[in-house]
C-alpha positions, 0 to 999 in steps of 0.5 A, spaced: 507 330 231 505 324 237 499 328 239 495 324 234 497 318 236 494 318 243 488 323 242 484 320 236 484 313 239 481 316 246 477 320 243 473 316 238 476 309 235 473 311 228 477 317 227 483 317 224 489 322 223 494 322 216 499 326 214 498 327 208 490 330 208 490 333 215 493 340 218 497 341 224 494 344 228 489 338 227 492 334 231 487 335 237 481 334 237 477 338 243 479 346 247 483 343 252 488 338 247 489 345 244 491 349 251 496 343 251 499 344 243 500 350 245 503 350 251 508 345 249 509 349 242 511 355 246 516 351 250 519 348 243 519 355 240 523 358 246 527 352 245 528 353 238 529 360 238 535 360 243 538 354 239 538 360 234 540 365 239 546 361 241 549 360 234 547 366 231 548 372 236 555 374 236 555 373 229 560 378 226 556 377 219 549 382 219 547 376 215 548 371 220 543 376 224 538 375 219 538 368 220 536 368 227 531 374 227 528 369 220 528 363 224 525 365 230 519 369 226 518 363 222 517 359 229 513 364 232 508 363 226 508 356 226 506 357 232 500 361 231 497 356 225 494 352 231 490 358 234 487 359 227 485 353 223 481 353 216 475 356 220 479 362 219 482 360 213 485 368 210 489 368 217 491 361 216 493 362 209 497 369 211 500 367 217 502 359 213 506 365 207 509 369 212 512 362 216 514 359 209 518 365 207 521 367 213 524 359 214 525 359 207 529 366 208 533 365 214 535 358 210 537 361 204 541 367 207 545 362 210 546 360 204 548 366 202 552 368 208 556 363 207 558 363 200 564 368 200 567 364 206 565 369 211 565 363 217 568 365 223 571 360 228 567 359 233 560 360 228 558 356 224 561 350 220 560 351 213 558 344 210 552 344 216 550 352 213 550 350 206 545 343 207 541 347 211 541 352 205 540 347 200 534 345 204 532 353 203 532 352 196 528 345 196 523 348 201 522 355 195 521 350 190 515 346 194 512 352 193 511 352 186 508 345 185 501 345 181 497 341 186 498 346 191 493 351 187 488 347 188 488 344 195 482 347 198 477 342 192 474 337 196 472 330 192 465 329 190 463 321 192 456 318 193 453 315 199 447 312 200 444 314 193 446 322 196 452 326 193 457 329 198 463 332 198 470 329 202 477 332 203 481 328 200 487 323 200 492 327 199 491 335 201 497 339 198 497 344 202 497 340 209 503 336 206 506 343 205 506 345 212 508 339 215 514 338 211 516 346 212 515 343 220 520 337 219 525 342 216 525 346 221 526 340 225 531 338 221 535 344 221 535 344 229 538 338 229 544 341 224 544 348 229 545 341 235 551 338 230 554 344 229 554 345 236 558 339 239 563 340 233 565 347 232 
């Protein structure tokens, strides 16, 4: 997320980067930042697939072992979403549903496992399980919003007497995206919490 930060003003000072128009794997802005994305990914997954690991490995549950499979798939995708940008827009779109999904069911069967009281000392804290399934459910919802079926239109603007099309201010898709990745970052920092207090 700190990649635009330094790479749009080194490269061209009339660039710029938004959150909310711009897709994550827009953060580079030539071949070899995108070597570099992806080399930093690959350690953040690994990273966070051991996190997932480490909670959910001895698990007694056979959900709790969904959890972890989900996550790291999740992740895996994610990963991949930076390989293909919108040149490739089919493979974006299909590799973004199965990350969605997967992050969505890894949080809700979390959730789920939990729900029977089935938590074992030495697991996972219930109230951490249960934010991070609510989370699951609110990312669920967030694939239903309406602006989310129109992200590809452009805007029509005029410039100099000729009409071009803009991405605009706001693309839902993007959006999406970069809020499925704050969650999954929000739920390794509950995996880290959950680690210091059980």
């Amino acid at each position: 997320m700190m990649f635009p930060l330094f790479t749009y003003k080194k490269e061209d000072k009339k660039l710029s980067f938004s959150f909310l128009n711009c897709f994550p794997y827009e953060v580079v802005t030539n071949y070899r930042e995108r070597i570099w994305i992806l080399v930093v990914g690959a350690i953040f997954v690994m990273f966070a697939g051991q996190t997932y690991i480490a909670t959910f490995v001895q698990c007694h549950n056979s959900m709790y072992q969904s959890v972890m499979y989900l996550a790291i798939v999740s992740y895996i995708v994610f990963l991949g979403n930076f390989s293909f940008g919108l040149d490739h827009y089919k493979t974006h779109i299909i590799m973004d549903l199965v990350s969605f999904l997967t992050q969505i069911g890894a949080s809700v069967s979390l959730f789920i496992a939990v729900i029977p009281n089935n938590v074992y000392p030495g697991e996972i804290n219930s109230i951490i399980a249960i934010i991070m399934g609510v989370v699951g459910i609110l990312l669920f919802l967030l694939l239903f919003i309406p602006q989310l079926k129109k992200w590809m239109y452009l805007d029509k603007c005029e410039n100099n007497g000729k009409t071009i099309y803009v991405r605009p201010k706001y693309c839902a898709l993007a959006i999406v995206e970069w809020i499925f990745y704050i969650a999954g970052l929000f739920n390794l920092a509950l995996l880290l919490v959950n680690f210091l207090i059980v």
